[in-house]
N, C-alpha and C positions, 0 to 999 in steps of 0.2 A: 504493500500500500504506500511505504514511504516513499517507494520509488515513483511514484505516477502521483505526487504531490498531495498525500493525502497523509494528516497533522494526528498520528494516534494521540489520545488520552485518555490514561487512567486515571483513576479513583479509588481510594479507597484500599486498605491493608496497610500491615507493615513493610518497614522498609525491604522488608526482602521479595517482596513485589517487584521491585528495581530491578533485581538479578534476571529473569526471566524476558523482559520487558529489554534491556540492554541488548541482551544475546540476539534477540529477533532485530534490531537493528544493524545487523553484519552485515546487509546489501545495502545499506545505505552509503558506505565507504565509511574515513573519517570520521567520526566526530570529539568535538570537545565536550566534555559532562560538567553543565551546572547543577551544584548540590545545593540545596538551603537546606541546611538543618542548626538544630544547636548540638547534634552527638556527630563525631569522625566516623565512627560506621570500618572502620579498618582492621576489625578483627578478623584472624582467618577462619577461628572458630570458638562458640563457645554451646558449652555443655554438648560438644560433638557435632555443632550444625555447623555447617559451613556456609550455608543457602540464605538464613536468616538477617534478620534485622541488624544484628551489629557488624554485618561482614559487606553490604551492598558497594561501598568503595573500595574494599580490600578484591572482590572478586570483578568489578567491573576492570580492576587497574592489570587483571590478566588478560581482559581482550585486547585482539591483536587492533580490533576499529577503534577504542577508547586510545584520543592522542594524546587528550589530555585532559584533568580534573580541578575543577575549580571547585572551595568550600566555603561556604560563606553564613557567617552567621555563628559560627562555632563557638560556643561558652561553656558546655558540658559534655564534657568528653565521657560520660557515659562507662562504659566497660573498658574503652578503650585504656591503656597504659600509654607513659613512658616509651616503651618499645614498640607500639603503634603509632605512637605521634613521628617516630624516627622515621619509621617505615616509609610513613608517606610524605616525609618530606625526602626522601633518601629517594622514591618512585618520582616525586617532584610535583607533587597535591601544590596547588597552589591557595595554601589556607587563609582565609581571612577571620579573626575570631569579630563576634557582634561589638566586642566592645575597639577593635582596630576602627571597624564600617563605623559606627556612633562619633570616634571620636577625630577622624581624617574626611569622612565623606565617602556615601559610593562611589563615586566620581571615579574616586583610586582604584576600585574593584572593576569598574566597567575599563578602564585605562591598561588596566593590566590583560585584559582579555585579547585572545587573538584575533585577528580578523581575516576576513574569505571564509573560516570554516563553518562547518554544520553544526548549531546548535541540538543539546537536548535537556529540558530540564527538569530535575529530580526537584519536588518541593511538597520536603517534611513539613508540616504543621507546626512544628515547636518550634522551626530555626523563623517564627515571627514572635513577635509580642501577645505576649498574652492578653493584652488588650485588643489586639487585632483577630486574633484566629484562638482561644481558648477552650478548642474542641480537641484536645489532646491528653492524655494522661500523663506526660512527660511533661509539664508546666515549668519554666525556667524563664525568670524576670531577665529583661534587656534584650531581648532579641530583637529583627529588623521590623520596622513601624510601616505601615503601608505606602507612603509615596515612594522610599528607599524602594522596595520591592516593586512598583511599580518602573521607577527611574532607572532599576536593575534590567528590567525588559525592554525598555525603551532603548537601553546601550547593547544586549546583547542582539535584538532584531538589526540594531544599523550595524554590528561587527559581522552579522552571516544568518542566513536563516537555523530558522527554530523548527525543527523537525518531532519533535515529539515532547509528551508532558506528561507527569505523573507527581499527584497528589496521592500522599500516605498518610497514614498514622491519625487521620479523624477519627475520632469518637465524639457524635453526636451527643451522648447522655451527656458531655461534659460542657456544653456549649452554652451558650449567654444568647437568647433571644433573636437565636439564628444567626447571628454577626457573623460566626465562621464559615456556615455554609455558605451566604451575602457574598463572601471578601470572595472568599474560593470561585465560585462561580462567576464573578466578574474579573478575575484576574486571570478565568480558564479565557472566557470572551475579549480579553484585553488581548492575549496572545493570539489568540485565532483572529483577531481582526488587524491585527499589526500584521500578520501574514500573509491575508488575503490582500488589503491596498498593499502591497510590494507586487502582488503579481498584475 
């Protein structure tokens, strides 16, 4: 589908939804991976799963079409250790923590991003503000506020198109007066319509 210009999106799971979702973009060539989240996700495995939620950049960073990983938003590294955080700067994750983006500007995040190539964006629920999207079970004050994450799409549609999107880690029960499904839903629309005026 990706190849005949058609914009997959999921919804919904954890993050090891990514893993499955990544693999199927192999005919797509290239691409660069946007992560939001507030957890690194770079474990190889824990309690014997490999597949799972805390491993989706450790197992995207063995395909051969993943050129490169972008992180953004990070403040809770989650399971991950020390010898994770190496890892992925050693593979060459280009990490942004929430409190770098807060206190320099997206601006830097979009600047550092390459340009020509195929976007694809992975976007955890938690790596925003809890005041933004608080349909997560992973709750972590300071993450990215809505015009950031919108200004974040706005730079990565002019560095290259955006070839697919996956929202994870909702939980409804946890939600404030629908705000998250609101935000989610017009940021799935905000992508898909930056896509369509380029063609």
């Amino acid at each position: 589908a990706v190849t005949q210009g058609v914009i997959p999106v999921t919804i919904g799971g954890d993050d090891g939804i990514t893993n499955p979702v990544l693999r199927g973009l192999d005919v797509a060539g290239s691409i660069a991976l946007i992560q939001i989240d507030a957890h690194l996700d770079w474990k190889s495995e824990r309690h014997g799963e490999k597949d799972g939620y805390s491993s989706p950049m450790r197992r995207a960073s063995e395909l051969s079409h993943v050129s490169s990983i972008h992180q953004i938003g990070i403040r809770s590294f989650g399971s991950s250790t020390e010898e994770e955080v190496n890892i992925a700067r050693e593979w060459g994750a280009d990490i942004h923590t929430s409190r770098q983006v807060h206190a320099r500007g997206i601006e830097r995040v979009i600047r550092a991003l390459p340009k020509g190539v195929k976007f694809f964006i992975t976007l955890d629920v938690d790596g925003m503000d809890p005041s933004v999207m608080p349909d997560t079970v992973a709750l972590a004050p300071g993450g990215l506020q809505w015009w950031q994450l919108i200004d974040l799409l706005d730079g990565i549609s002019e560095k290259g198109p955006i070839i697919g999107l996956n929202v994870v880690e909702l939980s409804p029960k946890n939600d404030l007066n629908q705000i998250s499904m609101i935000a989610v839903g017009r940021f799935i629309v905000a992508l898909i319509m930056r896509e369509v005026l380029k063609k």
